[in-house]
N, CA, C and O atoms as a GROMACS GRO file, in nm:
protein
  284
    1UNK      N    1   9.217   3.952   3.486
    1UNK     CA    2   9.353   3.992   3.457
    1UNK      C    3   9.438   3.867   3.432
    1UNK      O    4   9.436   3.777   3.516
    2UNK      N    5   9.521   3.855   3.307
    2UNK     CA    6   9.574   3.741   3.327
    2UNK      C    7   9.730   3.783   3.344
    2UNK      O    8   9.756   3.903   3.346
    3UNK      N    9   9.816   3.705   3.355
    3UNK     CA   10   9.964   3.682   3.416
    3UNK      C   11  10.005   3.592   3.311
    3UNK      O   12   9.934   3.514   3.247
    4UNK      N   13  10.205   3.624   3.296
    4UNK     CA   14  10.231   3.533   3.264
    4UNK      C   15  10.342   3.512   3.302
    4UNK      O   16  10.422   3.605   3.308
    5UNK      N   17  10.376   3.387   3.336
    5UNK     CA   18  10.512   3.358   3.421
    5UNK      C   19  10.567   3.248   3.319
    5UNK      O   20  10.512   3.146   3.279
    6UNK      N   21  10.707   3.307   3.285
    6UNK     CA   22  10.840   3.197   3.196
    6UNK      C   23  10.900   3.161   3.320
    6UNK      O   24  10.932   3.216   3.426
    7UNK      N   25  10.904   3.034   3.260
    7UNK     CA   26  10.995   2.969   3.325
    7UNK      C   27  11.113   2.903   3.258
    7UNK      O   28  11.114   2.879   3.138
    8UNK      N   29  11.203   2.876   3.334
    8UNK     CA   30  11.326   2.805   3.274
    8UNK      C   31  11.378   2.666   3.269
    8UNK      O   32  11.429   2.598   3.180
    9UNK      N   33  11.352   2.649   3.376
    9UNK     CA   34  11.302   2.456   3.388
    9UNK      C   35  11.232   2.394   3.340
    9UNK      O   36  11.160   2.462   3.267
   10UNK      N   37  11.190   2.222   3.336
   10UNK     CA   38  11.092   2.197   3.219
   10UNK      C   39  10.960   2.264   3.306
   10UNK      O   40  10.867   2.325   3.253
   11UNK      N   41  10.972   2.240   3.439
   11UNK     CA   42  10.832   2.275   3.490
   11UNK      C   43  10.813   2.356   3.635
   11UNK      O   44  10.892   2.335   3.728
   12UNK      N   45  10.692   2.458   3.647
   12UNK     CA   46  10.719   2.500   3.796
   12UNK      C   47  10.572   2.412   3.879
   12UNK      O   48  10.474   2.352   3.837
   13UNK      N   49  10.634   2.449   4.031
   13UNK     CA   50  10.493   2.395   4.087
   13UNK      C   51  10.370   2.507   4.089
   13UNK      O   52  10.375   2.625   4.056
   14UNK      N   53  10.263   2.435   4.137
   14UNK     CA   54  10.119   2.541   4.121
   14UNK      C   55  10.168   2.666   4.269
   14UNK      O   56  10.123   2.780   4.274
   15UNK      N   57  10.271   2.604   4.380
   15UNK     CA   58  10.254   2.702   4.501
   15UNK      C   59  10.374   2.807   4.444
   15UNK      O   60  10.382   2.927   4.470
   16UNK      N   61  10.442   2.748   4.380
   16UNK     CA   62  10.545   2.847   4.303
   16UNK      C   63  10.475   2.904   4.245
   16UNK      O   64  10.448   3.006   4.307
   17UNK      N   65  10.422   2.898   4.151
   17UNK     CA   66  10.336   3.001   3.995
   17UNK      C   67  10.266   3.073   4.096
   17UNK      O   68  10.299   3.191   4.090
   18UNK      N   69  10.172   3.047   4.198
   18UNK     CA   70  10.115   3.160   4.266
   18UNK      C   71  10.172   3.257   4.339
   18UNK      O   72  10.137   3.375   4.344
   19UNK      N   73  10.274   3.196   4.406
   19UNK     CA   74  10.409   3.320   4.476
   19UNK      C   75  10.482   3.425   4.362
   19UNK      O   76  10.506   3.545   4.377
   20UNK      N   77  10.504   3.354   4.264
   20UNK     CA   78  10.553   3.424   4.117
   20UNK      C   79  10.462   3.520   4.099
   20UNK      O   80  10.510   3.633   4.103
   21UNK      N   81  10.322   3.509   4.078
   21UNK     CA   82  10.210   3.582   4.032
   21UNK      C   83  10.177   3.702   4.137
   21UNK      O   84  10.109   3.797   4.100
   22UNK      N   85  10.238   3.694   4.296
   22UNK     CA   86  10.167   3.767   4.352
   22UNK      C   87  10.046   3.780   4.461
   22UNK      O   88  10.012   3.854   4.553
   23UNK      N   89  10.000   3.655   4.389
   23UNK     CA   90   9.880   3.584   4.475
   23UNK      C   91   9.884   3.561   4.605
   23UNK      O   92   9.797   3.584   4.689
   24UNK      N   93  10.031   3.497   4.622
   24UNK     CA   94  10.045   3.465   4.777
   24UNK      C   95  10.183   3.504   4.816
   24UNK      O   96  10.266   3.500   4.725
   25UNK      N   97  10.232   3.550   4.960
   25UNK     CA   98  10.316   3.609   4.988
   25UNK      C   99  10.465   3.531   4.967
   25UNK      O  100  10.569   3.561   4.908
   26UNK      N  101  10.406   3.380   5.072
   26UNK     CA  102  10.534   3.287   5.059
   26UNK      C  103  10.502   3.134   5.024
   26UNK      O  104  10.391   3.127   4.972
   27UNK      N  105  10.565   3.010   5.036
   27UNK     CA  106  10.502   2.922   4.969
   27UNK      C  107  10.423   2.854   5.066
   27UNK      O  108  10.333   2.780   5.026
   28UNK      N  109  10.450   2.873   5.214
   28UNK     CA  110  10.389   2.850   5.331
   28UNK      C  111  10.201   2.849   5.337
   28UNK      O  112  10.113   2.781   5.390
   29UNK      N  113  10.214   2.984   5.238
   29UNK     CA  114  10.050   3.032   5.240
   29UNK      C  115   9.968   2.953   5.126
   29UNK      O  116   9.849   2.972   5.100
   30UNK      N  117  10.086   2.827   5.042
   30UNK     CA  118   9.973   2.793   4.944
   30UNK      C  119   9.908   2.693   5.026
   30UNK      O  120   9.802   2.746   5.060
   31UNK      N  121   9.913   2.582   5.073
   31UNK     CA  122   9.812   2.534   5.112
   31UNK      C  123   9.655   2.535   5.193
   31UNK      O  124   9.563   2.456   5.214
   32UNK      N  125   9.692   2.696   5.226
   32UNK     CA  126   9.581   2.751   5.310
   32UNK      C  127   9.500   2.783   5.202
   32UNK      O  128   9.384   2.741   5.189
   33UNK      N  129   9.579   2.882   5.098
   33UNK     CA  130   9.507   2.958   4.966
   33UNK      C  131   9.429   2.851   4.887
   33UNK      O  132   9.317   2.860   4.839
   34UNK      N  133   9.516   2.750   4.886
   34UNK     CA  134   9.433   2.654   4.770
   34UNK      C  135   9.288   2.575   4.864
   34UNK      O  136   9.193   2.515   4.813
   35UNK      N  137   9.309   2.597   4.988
   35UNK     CA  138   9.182   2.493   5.009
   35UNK      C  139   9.052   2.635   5.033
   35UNK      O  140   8.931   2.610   5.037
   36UNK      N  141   9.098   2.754   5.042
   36UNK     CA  142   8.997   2.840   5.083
   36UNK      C  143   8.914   2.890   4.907
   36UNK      O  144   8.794   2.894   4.880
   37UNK      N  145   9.022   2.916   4.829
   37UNK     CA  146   8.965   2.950   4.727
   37UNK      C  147   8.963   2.831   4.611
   37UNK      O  148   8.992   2.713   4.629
   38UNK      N  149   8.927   2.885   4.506
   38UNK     CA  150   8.870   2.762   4.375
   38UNK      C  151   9.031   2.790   4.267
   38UNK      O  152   9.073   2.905   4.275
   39UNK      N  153   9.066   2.749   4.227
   39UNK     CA  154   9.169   2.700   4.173
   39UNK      C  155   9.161   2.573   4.082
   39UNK      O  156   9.179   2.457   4.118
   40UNK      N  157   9.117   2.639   3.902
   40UNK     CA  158   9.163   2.537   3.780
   40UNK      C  159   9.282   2.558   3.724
   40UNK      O  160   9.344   2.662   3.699
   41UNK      N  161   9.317   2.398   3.701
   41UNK     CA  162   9.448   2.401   3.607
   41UNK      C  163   9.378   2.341   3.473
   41UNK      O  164   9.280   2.266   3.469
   42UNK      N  165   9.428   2.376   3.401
   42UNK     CA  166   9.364   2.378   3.220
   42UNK      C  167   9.191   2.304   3.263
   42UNK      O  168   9.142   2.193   3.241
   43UNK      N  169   9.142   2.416   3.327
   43UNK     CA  170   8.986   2.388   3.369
   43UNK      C  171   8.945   2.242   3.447
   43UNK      O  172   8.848   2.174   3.410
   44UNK      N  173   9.006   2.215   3.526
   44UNK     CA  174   8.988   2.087   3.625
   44UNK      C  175   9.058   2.172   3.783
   44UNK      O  176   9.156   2.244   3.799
   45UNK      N  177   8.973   2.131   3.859
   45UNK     CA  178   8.999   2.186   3.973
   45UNK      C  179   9.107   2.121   4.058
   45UNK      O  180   9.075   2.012   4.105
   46UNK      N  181   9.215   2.161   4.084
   46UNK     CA  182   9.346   2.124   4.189
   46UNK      C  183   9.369   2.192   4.277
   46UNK      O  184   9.391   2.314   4.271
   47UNK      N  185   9.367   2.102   4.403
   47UNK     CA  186   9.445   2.162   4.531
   47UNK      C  187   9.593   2.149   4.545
   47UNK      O  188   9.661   2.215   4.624
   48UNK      N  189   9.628   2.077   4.481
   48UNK     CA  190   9.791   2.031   4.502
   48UNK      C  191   9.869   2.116   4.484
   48UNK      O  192   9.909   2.151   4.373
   49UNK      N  193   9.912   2.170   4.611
   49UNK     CA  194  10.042   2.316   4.596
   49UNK      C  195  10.176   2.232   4.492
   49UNK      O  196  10.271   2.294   4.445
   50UNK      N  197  10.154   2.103   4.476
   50UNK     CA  198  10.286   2.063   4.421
   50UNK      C  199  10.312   2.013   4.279
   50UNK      O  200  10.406   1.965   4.215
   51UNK      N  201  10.160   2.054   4.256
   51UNK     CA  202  10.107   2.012   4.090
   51UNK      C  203  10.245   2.087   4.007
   51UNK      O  204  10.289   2.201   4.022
   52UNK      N  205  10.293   1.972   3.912
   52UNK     CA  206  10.338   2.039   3.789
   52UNK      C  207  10.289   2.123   3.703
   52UNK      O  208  10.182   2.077   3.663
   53UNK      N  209  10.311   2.212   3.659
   53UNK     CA  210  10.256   2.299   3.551
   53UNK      C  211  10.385   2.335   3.429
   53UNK      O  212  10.499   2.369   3.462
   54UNK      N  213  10.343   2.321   3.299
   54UNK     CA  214  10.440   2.309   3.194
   54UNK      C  215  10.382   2.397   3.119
   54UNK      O  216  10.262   2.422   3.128
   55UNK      N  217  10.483   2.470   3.016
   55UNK     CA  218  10.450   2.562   2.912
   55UNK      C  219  10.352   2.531   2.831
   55UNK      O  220  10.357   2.439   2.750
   56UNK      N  221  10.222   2.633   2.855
   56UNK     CA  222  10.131   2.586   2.791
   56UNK      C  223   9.985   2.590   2.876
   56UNK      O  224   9.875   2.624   2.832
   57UNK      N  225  10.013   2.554   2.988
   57UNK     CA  226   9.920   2.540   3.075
   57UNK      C  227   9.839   2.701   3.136
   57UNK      O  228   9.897   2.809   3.141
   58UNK      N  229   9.742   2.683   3.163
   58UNK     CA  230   9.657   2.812   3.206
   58UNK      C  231   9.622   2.797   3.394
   58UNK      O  232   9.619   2.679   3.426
   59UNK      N  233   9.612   2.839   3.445
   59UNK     CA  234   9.588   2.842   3.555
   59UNK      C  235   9.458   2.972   3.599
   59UNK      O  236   9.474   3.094   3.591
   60UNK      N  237   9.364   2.918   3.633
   60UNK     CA  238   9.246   2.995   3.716
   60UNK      C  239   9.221   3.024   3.847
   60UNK      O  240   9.156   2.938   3.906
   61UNK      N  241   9.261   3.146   3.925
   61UNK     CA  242   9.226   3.169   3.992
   61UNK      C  243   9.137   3.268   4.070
   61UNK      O  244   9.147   3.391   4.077
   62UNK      N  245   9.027   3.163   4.140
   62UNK     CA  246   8.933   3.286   4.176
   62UNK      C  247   8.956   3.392   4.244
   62UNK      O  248   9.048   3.391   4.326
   63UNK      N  249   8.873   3.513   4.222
   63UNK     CA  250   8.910   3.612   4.258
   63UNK      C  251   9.050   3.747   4.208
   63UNK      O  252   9.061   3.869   4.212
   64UNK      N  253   9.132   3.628   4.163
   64UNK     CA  254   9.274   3.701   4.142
   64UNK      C  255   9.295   3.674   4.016
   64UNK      O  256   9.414   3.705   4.004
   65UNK      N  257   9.265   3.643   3.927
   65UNK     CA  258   9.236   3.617   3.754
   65UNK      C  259   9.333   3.496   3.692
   65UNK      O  260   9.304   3.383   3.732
   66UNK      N  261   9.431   3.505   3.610
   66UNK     CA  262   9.437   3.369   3.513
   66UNK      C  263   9.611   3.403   3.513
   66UNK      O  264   9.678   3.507   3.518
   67UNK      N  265   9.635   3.288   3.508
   67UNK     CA  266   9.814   3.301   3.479
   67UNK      C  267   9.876   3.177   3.389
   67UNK      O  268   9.889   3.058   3.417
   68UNK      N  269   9.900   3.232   3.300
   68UNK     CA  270   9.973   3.110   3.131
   68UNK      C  271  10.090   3.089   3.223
   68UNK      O  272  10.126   3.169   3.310
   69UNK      N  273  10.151   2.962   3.192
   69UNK     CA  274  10.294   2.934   3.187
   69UNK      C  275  10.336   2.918   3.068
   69UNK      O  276  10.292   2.830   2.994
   70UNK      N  277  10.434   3.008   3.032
   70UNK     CA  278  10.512   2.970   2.926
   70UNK      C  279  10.638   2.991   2.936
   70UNK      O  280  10.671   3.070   3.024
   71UNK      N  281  10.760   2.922   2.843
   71UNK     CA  282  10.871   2.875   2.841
   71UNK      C  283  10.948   2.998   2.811
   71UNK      O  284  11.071   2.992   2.800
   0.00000   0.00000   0.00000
């Protein structure tokens, strides 16, 4: 299933885009989420709840499917 979250700023973080998406309840829970499950950003694997992500970018997550950022 993929997702897509606009944003309005130049950029959101990866623990934001997953709270946006649903994935996780609050932003508290990304660092737990990201070290338990597999998580690519444009197909390279990141743990960093604080990663930038910019229009354009794809995000993979296991189990819970794919989310575009776009502008």
């Amino acid at each position: 299933m993929e997702q897509e979250i606009a944003i309005h700023g130049e950029y959101i973080t990866l623990g934001q885009a997953l709270k946006e998406a649903g994935i996780i309840g609050s932003g508290g829970e990304a660092k737990p989420f990201l070290q338990e499950y597999r998580v690519l950003v444009n197909e390279e694997q990141d743990q960093r709840r604080g990663r930038k992500l910019y229009p354009g970018d794809l995000v993979e997550v296991e189990e819970a499917g794919t989310i575009r950022i776009t502008a």
